[in-house]
N, C-alpha and C positions, 0 to 999 in steps of 0.2 A: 504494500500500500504506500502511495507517493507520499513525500511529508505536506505538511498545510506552508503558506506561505512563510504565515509567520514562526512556525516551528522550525522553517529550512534558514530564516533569519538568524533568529536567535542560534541557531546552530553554527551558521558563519560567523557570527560576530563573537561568539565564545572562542573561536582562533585565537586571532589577535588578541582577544584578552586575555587568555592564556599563554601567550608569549610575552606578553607584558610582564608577566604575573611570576613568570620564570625568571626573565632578565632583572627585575628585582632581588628575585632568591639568590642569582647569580651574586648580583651586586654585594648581597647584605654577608657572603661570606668572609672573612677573614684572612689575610694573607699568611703563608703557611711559614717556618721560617727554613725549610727548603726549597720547597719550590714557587713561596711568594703567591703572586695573585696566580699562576698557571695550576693552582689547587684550585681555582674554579671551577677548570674545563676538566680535569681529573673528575672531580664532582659530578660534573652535567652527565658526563661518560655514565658513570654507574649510574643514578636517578634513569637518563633514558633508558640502558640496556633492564633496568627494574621494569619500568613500563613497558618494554619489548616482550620480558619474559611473559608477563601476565597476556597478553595480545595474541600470544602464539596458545598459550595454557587455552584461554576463553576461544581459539581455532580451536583448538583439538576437541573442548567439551560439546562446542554447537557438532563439529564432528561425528560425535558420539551419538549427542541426540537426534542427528539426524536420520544416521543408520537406525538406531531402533523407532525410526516414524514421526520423528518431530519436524514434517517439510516446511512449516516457517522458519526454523532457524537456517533454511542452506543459506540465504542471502549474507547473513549474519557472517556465515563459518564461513562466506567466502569475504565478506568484507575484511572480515580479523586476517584473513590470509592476504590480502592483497596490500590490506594496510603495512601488515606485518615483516616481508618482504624489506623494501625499501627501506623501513625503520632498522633493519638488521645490517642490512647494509652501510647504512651511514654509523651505524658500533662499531660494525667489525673495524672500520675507518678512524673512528674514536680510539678504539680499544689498542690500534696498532700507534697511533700519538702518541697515546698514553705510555704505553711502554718507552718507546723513545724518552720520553719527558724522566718517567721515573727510572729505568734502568739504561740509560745512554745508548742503549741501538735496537732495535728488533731481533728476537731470539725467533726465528721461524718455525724454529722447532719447539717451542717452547709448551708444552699441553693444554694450555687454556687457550692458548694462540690458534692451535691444531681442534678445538673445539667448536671453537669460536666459527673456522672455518668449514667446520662438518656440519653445523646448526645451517650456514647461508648456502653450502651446497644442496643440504634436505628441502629447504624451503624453495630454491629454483625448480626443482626435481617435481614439487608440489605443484606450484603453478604451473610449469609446465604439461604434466598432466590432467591439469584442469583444461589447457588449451587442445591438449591432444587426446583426453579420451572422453568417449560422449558421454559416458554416467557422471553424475557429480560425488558419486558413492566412492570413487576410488581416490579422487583428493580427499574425501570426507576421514576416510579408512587412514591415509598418508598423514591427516592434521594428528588427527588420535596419536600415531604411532610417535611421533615428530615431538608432539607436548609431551608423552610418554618418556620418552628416551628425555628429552630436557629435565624434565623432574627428579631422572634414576640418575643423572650425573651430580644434581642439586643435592638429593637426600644422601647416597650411598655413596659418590666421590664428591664433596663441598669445595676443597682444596685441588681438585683436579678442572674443575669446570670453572671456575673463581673462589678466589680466598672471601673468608668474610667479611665484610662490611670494615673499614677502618675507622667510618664516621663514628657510630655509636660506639667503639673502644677507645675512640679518643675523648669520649663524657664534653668534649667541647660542645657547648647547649648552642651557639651559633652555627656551627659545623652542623648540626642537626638538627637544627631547624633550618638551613636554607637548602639541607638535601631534601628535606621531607616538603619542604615549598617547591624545589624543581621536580619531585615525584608527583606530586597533587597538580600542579599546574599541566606538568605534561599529559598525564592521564586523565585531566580533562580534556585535552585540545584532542588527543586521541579518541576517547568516546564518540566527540563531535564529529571528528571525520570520518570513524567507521561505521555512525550511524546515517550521517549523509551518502555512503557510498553503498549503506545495507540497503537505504529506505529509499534510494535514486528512482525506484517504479521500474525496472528494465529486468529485475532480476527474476532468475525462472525455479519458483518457490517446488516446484511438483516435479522435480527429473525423478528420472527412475535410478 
């Protein structure tokens, strides 16, 4: 069902406000006494790839509910996929900076680095068979398996897939509050646009 005008409004204008809303969170953190203000974008890195993980999770469950008969949500599980994609993209991109900045060169080898990059090969892999095969049941089956595997690296290797959080061990309440501002803010801008891209009226709720 298409959105109303004014719901498709308020949905674009919560962008930008939500980018506003980040570039403050940015602002109000702290400069680090290593790496000074470039602990911003170290910051932004983990808050979005946070928002990324939950994006791909909420693919995989509309996945799920699809297969067992929930055909409103395919629009959904493909908007989290299509969202999802490109937001992986621009981490893996974050994520290989980031190293640079914190450990002086990119380790290619390095396991998180090597994960990082198994995560944006699976999600090509996805889309792509969303273009190339005619059920939407087998990217459906792909999200499941895809948020699955994300989770089993999260729970039973934490330290292999990313180390914990440095924000909250460092009890710095500014450091944690402006990641938890660029988590909220991003995750709203994100809602917005994968709810504009579920609810666009083109999407085919009933494949087999």
């Amino acid at each position: 069902m298409p959105l109303s005008r004014t719901a498709r409004t308020v949905l674009l204008a919560l962008i930008p406000v939500s980018a506003v809303a980040c570039a403050i969170a940015i602002l109000s953190i702290p400069p680090d006494q290593k790496l000074d203000t470039m602990v911003r974008f170290v910051m932004f890195h983990g808050a979005s790839t946070w928002v990324n993980m939950a994006t791909f999770t909420l693919a995989g469950l509309a996945g799920i509910a699809y297969l067992f008969g929930a055909k409103r949500l395919l629009p959904w599980g493909q908007a989290f996929r299509w969202f999802s994609l490109p937001l992986w993209v621009v981490n893996t991109v974050l994520g290989i900076l980031s190293m640079q900045l914190l450990w002086g060169g990119i380790l290619w080898k390095e396991p998180r680095l090597l994960m990082t990059f198994g995560l944006l090969a699976g999600s090509v892999v996805i889309v792509a068979m969303q273009l190339i095969v005619d059920s939407p049941k087998v990217p459906a089956a792909l999200d499941a398996v895809l948020a699955g595997s994300l989770w089993y690296l999260v729970i039973f290797l934490p330290n292999l897939f990313h180390p914990d959080s440095p924000v909250f061990s460092s009890g710095n309440s500014a450091y944690i509050t402006g990641f938890l501002g660029m988590v909220v803010s991003l995750a709203v801008a994100a809602i917005a646009i994968v709810t504009l891209i579920a609810r666009r009226g083109g999407s085919s709720e009933g494949g087999a």
